[in-house]
Every structure is written in structure tokens, then in C-alpha cells.
C-alpha positions as CSV (number, residue, x, y, z in Angstrom):
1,X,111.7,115.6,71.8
2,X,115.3,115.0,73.0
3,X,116.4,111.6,73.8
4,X,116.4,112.0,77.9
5,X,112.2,113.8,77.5
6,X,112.0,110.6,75.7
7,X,113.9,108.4,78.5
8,X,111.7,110.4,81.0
9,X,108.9,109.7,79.2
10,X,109.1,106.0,79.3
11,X,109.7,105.6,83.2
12,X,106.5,107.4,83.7
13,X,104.3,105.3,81.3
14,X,104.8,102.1,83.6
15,X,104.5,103.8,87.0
16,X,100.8,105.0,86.1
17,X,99.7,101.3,85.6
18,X,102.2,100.1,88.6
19,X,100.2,98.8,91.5
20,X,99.7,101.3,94.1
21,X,100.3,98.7,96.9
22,X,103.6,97.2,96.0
23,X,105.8,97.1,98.4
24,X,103.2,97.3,101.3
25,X,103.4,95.7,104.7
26,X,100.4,93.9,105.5
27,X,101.6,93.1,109.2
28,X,101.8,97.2,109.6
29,X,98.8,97.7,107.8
30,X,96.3,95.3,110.3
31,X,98.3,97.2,113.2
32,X,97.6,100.7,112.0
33,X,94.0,99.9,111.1
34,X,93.1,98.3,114.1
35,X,95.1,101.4,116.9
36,X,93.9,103.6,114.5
37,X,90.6,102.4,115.1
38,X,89.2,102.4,111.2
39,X,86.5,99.7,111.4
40,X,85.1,100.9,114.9
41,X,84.5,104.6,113.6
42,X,83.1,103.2,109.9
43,X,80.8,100.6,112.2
44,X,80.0,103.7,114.2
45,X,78.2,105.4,111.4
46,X,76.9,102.9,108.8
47,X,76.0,100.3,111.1
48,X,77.2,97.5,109.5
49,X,79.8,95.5,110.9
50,X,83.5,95.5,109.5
51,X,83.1,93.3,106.5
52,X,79.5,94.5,106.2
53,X,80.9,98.3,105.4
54,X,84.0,97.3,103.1
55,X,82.4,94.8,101.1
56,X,78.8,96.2,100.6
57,X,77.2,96.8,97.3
58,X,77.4,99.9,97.0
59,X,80.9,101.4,98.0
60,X,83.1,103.9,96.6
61,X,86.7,101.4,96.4
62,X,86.6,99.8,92.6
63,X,90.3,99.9,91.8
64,X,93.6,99.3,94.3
65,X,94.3,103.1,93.7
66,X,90.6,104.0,94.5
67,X,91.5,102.1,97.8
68,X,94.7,104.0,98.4
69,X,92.8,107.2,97.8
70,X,90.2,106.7,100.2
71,X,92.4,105.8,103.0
72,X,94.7,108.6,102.3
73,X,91.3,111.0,102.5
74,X,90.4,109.5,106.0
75,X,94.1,110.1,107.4
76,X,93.6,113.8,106.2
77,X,90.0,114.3,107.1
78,X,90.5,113.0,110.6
79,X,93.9,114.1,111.1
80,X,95.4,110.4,111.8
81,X,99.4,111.6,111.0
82,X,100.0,108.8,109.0
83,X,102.5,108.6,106.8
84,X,102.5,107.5,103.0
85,X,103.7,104.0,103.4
86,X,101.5,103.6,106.2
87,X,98.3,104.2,104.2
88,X,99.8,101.8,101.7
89,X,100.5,99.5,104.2
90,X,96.4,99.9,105.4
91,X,95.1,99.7,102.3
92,X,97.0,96.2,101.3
93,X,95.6,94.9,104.6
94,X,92.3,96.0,103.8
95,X,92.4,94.6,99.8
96,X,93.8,91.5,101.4
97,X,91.1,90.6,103.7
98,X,87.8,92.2,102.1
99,X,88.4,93.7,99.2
100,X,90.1,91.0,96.6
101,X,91.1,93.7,93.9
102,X,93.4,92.8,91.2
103,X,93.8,96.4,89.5
């Protein structure tokens, strides 16, 4: 392996651990979420009420980059036009007021 596959190598090591939500912007995020309307469609089909959906037993989000994921999948299933850093931004606001992950 050459020195800079090596060099290459070792940048990419930390950024798979990195936390997906760095540099997020948690005052962008609660704006999106609410205009985009994300709790009001979730309450619209489970039935629970906002905290009731994100923090119930039995959800999908484990991990900060499970979180990431699933917002990025609603702003492509329902065609929000979000951009990256703006599903960031959402799911930092969302980890900071119901879901408490650390990794």
C-alpha cells in the first residue's frame, strides 16, 4: 500500500465513527420539522401523540445515524426537498428533545 492509500486510509477510519449530527443546527432543525409538518403526519397514522411516536418501545431509531437515516427516507419518500444539512439539522432537534442518543 503506498503511503498516501495509507494517508487515505486513516481519514476514513475516524469519519465512520464521527457523529452523524455534528455540526447540526438545532434552531433549523425545530423549524423544518414543525413547516414540514413531521409530527402531525406521524400523529396522523400511529395515533400517538409527538413524544408518544418518537419515544415508544418499539421504534426503529437505536443509533444517531439510524436517526439520520430515517429522516433522510421520509424527505425522499414524501418528496420534502430537503437538503442534507437540513435532515441533519431535523434529526439533532429530534435526538435533542426525544431521543437522548449518545452513539
Amino acid at each position: 500500500m503506498s503511503c498516501l492509500a495509507c494517508a487515505l486510509a486513516a481519514l476514513t477510519i475516524p469519519a465512520a465513527h464521527a457523529n452523524p449530527l455534528a455540526g447540526a443546527d438545532l434552531a433549523n432543525g425545530r423549524a423544518l420539522h414543525d413547516s414540514k409538518r413531521c409530527a402531525a403526519c406521524h400523529i396522523d397514522k400511529t395515533a400517538h401523540d409527538e413524544a408518544g411516536f418518537y419515544q415508544r418501545p418499539d421504534r426503529k431509531v437505536k443509533t444517531l445515524s439510524d436517526l439520520r437515516r430515517q429522516v433522510g427516507l421520509c424527505n425522499s419518500q414524501l418528496r420534502l426537498e430537503l437538503f442534507p444539512d437540513d435532515e441533519r439539522d431535523i434529526a439533532a432537534y429530534l435526538n435533542t428533545a426525544f431521543y437522548k442518543l449518545d452513539k
